[in-house]
C-alpha positions as CSV (number, residue, x, y, z in Angstrom):
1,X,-4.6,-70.1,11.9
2,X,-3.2,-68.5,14.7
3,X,-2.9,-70.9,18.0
4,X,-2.7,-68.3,20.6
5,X,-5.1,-65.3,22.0
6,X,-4.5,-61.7,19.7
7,X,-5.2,-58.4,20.6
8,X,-4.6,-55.7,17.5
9,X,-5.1,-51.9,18.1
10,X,-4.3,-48.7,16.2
11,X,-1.1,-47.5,17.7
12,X,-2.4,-43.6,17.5
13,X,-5.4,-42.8,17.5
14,X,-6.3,-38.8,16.4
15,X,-9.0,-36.3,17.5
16,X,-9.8,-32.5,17.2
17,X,-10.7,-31.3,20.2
18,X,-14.2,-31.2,20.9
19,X,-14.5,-34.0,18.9
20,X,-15.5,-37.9,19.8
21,X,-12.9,-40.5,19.7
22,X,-13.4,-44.1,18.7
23,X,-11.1,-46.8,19.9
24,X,-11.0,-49.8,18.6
25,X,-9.9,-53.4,20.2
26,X,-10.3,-56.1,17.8
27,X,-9.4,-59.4,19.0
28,X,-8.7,-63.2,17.7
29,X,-9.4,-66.4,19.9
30,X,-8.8,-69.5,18.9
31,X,-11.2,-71.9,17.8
32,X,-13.3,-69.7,18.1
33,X,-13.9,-69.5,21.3
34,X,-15.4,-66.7,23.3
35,X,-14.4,-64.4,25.6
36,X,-15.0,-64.4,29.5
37,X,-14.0,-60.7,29.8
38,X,-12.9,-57.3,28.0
39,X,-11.8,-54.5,30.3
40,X,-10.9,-51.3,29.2
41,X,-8.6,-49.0,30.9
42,X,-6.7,-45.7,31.2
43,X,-3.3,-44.7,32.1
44,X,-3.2,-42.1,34.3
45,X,-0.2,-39.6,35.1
46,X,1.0,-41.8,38.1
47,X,1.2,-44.6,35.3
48,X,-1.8,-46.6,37.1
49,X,-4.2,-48.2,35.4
50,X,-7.9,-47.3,35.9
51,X,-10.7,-49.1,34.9
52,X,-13.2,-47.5,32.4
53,X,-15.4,-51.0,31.6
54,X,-15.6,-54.1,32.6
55,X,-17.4,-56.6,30.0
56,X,-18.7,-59.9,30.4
57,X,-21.1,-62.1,29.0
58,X,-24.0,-61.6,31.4
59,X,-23.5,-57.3,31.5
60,X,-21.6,-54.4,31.2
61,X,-20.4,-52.9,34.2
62,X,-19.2,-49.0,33.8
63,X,-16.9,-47.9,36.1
64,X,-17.4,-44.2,38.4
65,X,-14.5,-42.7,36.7
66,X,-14.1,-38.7,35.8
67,X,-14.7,-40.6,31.9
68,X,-18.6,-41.6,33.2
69,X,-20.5,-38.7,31.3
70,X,-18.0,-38.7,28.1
71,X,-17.8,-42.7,27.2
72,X,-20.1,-45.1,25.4
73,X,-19.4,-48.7,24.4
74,X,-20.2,-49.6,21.0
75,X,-21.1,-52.9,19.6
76,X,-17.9,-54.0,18.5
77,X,-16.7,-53.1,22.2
78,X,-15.4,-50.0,21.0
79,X,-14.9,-47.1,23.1
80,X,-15.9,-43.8,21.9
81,X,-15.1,-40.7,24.0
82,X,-17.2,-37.2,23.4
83,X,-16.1,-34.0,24.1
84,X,-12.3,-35.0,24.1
85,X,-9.9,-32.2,25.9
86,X,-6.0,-31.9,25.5
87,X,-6.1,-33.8,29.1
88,X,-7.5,-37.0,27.0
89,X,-4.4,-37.3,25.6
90,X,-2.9,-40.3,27.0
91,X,-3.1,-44.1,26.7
92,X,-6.0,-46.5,26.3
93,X,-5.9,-49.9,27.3
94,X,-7.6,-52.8,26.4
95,X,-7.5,-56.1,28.2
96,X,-9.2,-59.3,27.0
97,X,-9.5,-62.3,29.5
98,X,-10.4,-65.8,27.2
99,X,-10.6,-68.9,29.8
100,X,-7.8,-71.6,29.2
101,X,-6.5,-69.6,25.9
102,X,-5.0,-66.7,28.9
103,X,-5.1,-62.8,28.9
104,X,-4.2,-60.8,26.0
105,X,-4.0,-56.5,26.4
106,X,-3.0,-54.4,23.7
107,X,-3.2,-49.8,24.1
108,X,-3.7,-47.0,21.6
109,X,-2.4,-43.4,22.5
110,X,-4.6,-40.7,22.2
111,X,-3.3,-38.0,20.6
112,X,-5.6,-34.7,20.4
113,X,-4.4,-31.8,18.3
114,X,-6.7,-28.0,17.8
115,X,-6.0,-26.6,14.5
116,X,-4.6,-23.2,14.5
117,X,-6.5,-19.6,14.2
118,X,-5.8,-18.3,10.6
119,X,-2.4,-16.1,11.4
120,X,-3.2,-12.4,11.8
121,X,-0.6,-10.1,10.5
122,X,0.0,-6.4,11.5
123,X,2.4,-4.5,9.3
124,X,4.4,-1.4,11.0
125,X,2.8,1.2,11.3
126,X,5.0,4.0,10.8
127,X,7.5,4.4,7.4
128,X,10.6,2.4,6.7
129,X,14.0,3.6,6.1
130,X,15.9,2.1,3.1
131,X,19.0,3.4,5.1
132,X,18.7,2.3,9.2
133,X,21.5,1.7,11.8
134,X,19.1,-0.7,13.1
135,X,17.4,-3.3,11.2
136,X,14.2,-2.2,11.2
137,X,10.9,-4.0,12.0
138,X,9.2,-4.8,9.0
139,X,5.4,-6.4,10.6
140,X,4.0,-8.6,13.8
141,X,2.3,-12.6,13.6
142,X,0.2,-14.5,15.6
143,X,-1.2,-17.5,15.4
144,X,-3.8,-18.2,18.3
145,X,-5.1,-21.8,19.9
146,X,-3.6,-24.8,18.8
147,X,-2.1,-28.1,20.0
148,X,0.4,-29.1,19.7
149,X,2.5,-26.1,18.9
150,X,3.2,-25.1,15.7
151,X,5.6,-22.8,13.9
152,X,5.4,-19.3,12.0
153,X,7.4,-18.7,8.3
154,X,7.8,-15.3,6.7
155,X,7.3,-14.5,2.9
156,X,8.2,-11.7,1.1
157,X,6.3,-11.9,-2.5
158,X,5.4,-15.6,-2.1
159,X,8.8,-16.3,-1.5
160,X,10.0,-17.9,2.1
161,X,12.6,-15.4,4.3
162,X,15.3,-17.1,5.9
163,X,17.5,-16.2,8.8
164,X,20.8,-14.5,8.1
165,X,23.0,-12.9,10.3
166,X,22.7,-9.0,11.4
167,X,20.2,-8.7,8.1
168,X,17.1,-11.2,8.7
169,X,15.8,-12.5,12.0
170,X,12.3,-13.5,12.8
171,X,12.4,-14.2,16.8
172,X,9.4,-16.0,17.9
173,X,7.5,-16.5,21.3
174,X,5.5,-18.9,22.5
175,X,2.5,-19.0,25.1
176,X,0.7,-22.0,26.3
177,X,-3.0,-20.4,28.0
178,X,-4.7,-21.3,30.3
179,X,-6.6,-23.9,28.4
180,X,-3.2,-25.4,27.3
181,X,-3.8,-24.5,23.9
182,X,-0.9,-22.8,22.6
183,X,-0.1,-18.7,20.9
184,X,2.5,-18.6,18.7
185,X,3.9,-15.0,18.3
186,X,6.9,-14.1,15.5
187,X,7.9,-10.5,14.5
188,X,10.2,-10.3,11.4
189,X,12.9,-7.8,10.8
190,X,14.4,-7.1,7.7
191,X,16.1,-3.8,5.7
192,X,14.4,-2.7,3.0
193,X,15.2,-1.1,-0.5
194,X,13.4,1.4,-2.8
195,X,12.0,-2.0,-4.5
196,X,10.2,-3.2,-1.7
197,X,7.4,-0.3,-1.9
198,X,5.8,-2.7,-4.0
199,X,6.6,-5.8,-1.5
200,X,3.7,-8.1,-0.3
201,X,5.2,-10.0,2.9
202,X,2.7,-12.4,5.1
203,X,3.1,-15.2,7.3
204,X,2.5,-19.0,7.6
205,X,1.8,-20.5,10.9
206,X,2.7,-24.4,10.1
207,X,1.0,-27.5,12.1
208,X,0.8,-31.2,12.1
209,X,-2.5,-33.3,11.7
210,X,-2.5,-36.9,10.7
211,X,0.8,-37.2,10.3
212,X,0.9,-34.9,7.5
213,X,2.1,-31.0,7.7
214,X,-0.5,-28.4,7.5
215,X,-0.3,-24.6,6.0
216,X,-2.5,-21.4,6.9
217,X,-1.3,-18.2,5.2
218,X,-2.0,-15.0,6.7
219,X,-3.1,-11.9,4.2
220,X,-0.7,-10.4,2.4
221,X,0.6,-6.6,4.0
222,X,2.5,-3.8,2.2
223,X,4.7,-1.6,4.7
224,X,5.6,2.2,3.9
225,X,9.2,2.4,3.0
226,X,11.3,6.0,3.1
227,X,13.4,6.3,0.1
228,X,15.5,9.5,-0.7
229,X,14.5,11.2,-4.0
230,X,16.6,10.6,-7.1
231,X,15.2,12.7,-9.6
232,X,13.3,16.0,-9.0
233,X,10.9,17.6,-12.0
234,X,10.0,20.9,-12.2
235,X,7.3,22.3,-14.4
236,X,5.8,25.6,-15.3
237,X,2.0,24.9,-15.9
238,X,0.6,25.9,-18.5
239,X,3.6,25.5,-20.3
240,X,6.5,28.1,-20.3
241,X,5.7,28.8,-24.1
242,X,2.1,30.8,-23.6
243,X,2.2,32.1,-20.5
244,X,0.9,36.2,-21.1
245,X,0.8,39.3,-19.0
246,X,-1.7,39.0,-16.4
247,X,-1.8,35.2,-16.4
248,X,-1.4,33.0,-12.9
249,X,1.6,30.6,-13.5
250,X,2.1,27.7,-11.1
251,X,5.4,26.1,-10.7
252,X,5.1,22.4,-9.4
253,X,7.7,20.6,-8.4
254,X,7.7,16.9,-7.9
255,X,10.4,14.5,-6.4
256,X,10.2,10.4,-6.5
257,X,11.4,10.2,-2.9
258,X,8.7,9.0,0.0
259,X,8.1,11.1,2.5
260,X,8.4,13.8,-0.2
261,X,11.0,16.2,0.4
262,X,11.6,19.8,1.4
263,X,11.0,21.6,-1.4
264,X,12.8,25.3,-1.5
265,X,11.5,28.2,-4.6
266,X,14.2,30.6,-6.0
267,X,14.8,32.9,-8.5
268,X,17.7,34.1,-10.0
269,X,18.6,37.6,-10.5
270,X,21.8,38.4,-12.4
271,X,24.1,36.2,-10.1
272,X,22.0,35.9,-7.1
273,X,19.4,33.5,-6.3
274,X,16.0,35.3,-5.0
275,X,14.7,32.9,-2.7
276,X,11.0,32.8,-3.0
277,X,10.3,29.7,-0.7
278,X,7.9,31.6,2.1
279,X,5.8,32.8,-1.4
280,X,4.8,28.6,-1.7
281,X,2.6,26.8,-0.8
282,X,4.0,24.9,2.8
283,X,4.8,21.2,2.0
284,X,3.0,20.9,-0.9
285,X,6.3,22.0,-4.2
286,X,3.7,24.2,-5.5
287,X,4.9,28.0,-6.2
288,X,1.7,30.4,-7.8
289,X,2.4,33.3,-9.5
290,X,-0.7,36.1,-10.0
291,X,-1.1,38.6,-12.9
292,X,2.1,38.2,-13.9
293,X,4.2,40.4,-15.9
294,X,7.3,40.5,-18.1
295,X,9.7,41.0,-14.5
296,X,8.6,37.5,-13.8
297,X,10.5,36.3,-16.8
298,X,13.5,34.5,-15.7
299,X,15.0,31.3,-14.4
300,X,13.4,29.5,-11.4
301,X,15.4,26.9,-9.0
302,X,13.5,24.1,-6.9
303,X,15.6,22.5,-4.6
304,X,14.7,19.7,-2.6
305,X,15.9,18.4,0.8
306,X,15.2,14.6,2.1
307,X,15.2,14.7,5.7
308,X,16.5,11.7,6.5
309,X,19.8,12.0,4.6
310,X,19.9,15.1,4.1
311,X,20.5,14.7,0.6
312,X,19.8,17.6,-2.1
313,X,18.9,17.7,-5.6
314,X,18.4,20.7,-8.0
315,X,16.2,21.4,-10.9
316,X,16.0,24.9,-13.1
317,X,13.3,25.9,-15.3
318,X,13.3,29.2,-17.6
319,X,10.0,31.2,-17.5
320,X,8.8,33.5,-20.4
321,X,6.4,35.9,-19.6
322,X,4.9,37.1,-23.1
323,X,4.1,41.1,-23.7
324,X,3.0,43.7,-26.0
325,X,4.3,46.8,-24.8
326,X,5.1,50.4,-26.0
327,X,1.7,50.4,-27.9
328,X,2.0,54.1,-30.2
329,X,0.5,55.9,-33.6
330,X,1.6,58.1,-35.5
331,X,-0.3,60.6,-37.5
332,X,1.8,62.3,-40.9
333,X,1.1,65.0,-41.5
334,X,0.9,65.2,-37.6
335,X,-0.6,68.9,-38.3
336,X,-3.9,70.4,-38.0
337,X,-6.4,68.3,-41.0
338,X,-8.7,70.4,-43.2
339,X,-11.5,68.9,-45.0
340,X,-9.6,67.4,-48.6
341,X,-6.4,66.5,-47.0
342,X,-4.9,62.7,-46.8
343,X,-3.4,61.3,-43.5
344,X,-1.3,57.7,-42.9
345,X,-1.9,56.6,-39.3
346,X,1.0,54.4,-38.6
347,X,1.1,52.2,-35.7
348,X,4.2,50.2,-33.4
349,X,4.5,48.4,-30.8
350,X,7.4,46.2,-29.0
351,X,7.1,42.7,-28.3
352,X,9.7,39.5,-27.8
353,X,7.4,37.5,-30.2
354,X,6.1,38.4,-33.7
355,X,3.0,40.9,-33.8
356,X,0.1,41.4,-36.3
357,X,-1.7,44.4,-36.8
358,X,-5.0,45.6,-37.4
359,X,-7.0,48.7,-37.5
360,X,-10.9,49.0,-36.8
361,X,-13.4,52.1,-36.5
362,X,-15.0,53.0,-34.2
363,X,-17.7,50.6,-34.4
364,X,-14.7,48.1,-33.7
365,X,-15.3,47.3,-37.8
366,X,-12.2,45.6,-39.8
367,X,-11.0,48.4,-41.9
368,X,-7.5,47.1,-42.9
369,X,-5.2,44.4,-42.0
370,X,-1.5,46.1,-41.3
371,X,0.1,48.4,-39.5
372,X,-0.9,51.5,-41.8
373,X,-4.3,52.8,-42.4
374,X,-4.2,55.3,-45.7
375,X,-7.4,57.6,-45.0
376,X,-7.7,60.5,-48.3
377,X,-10.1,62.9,-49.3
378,X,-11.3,63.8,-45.4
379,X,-14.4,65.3,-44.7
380,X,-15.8,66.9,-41.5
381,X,-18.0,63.6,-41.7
382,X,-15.5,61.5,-41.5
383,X,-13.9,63.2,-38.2
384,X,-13.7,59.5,-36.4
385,X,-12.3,57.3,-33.9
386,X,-10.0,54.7,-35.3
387,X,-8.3,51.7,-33.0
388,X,-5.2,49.6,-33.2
389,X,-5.2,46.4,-32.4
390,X,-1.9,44.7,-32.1
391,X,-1.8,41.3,-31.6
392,X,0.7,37.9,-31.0
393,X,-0.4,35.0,-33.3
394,X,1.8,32.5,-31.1
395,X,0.6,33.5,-27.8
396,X,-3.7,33.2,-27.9
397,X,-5.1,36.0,-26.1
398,X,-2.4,38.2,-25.8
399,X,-3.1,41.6,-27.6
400,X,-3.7,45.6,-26.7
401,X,-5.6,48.1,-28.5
402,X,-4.6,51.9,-29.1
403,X,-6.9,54.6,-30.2
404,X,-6.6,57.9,-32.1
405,X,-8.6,60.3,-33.3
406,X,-8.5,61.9,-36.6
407,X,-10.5,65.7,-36.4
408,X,-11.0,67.4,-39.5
409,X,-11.6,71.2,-39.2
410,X,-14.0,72.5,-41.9
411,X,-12.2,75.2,-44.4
């Protein structure tokens, strides 16, 4: 066994603020023996030592410190501290007198730490260029309240940003408030490429607490990035194929760039271009064409302008307007009919797509498929009203009607 008085105490001692703090002085006297005293203390910033407690075997005597309404003494002698501030952090003494075996002392430091607000992350507000003279902002950190100070990381997709020159920086600022707890602030600046539409960035403010390193992530933020367009589409909806006389066509043209573009309409007529822009809708790529007919046919340019480069891309689309026109019969013999006779209505019409004819009386009944209706043998009776109905099997819809009428003169 030990022959001589021992004092052993935690070196550090750690408490949240707010929290109590229990200091511990355990203590080995030979043979045994007891103590005659046990004083606690505290070292204050002029490096004195003031008295907390002073112990002995007939009472406890507290001393009228600013600790009186925070401290208790436990059984083992401890000390426990409630309510501990950042101004607690500082060293506690303990100081054991044993008789003829001497004085023995022995101190803990206090160390108090407050763990850091989650980080609260605010992206930039307004859009991103992929191509900036500066390097552009890219979203704002703080971490609020903590002791001792900690530090904020960046992460773009779960993966940490470093520092490199004139590309990455992440300056950081730090306040200690009023209650000496501390704000750390960090803004991180970084280009940008088409890619990082998709990019998730947040930050990490990083503290210690019992020795160990500590992590809070902030929510992840996406930031609007400007790109230039690189390909431009231009449709004709419905499609160009079915379009008919008197149909409203829409021309939408769409571009991958963010902002979208300035989109321009024209139309090309022999080796001009017609431009048709103030006909669009403003800011939208969408051209609308009403009741349209077979002038409309053609080929359509959309051009698009991105602002911020000033870069230009093209796209051309043909537009077939479908038709049935020049709609006539004719009547052989074209003379006057007289009850007996025969006549061959014939009927014609001009169209850029196949046509299919068919001829109906005049209670709109079938009479024959064709172009040609054979009517023999005419009476006054049958003095009548015939149509013909011309139509375009690949184009749904489109078709005209032309009447005649056949009058038979009685003999």
């Amino acid at each position: 066994a030990a022959s001589k008085l021992e004092i052993s105490m935690p070196a550090v001692v750690e408490v949240e603020m707010g929290g109590t703090a229990r200091i511990e002085c355990n203590f080995y006297i030979p043979e045994n023996a007891s103590y005659t005293y046990i004083d606690w203390f505290y070292v204050d910033r002029s490096n004195k030592q003031v008295r907390l407690y002073h112990i002995t075997s007939s009472g406890v005597l507290e001393d009228d410190t600013v600790y009186k309404k925070r401290l208790s003494l436990e059984e083992d002698k401890a000390l426990s501290i409630s309510a501990v501030t950042l101004q607690d952090a500082r060293t506690f003494m303990c100081q054991v007198g044993a008789g003829s075996y001497g004085v023995g002392e022995n101190s803990t430091q206090l160390s108090v730490y407050k763990v850091p607000t989650t980080p609260e992350i605010e992206p930039h507000s307004g859009g991103i260029p992929v191509h900036s003279s500066e390097i552009p902002e890219i979203a704002k950190c703080v971490s609020k309240n903590s002791f001792p100070p900690p530090n904020i990381t960046w992460h773009k997709n779960g993966q940490q940003l470093h520092p490199q020159e004139n590309q990455v920086t992440m300056p950081s600022t730090l306040t200690r408030e009023s209650s000496g707890l501390y704000t750390v602030s960090s803004t991180l600046y970084a280009p940008v490429t088409r890619e990082d539409r998709h990019s998730r960035y947040h930050c990490t403010v990083h503290y210690w607490l019992r020795g160990q390193t500590r992590a809070l992530d902030s929510r992840g933020v996406k930031v609007n990035v400007f790109y230039p367009a690189k390909h431009l589409k231009l449709q004709v909806v419905p499609s160009s194929t079915l379009v008919k006389e008197g149909d409203n066509v829409t021309l939408v043209c769409e571009a991958d760039g963010n902002p979208p573009p300035v989109f321009s309409f024209f139309k090309k007529n022999l080796d001009e271009w017609q431009d048709l822009t103030s006909l669009a809708e403003p800011d939208s790529g969408v051209l609308k064409l009403h009741d349209v007919n077979k002038s409309n046919t053609g080929t359509y340019r959309c051009q698009s302008l991105d602002l911020d480069d000033m870069s230009q891309i093209e796209e051309d689309v043909d537009l077939v307007v479908n038709y049935i026109e020049g709609v006539h019969v004719k009547m052989d013999p074209s003379s006057t009919l007289r009850e007996g006779d025969s006549v061959m209505l014939s009927c014609d019409a001009h169209s850029p797509v196949g046509l299919k004819y068919q001829w109906r009386d005049e209670k709109s009944k079938k009479v024959v498929e064709g172009n040609q209706l054979f009517l023999s043998n005419l009476s006054f009776e049958t003095s009548n009203t015939y149509s013909c109905k011309v139509m375009a099997p690949s184009v749904p819809g489109l078709e005209q009607s032309k009447k005649v009428s056949v009058a038979v003169e009685g003999k």
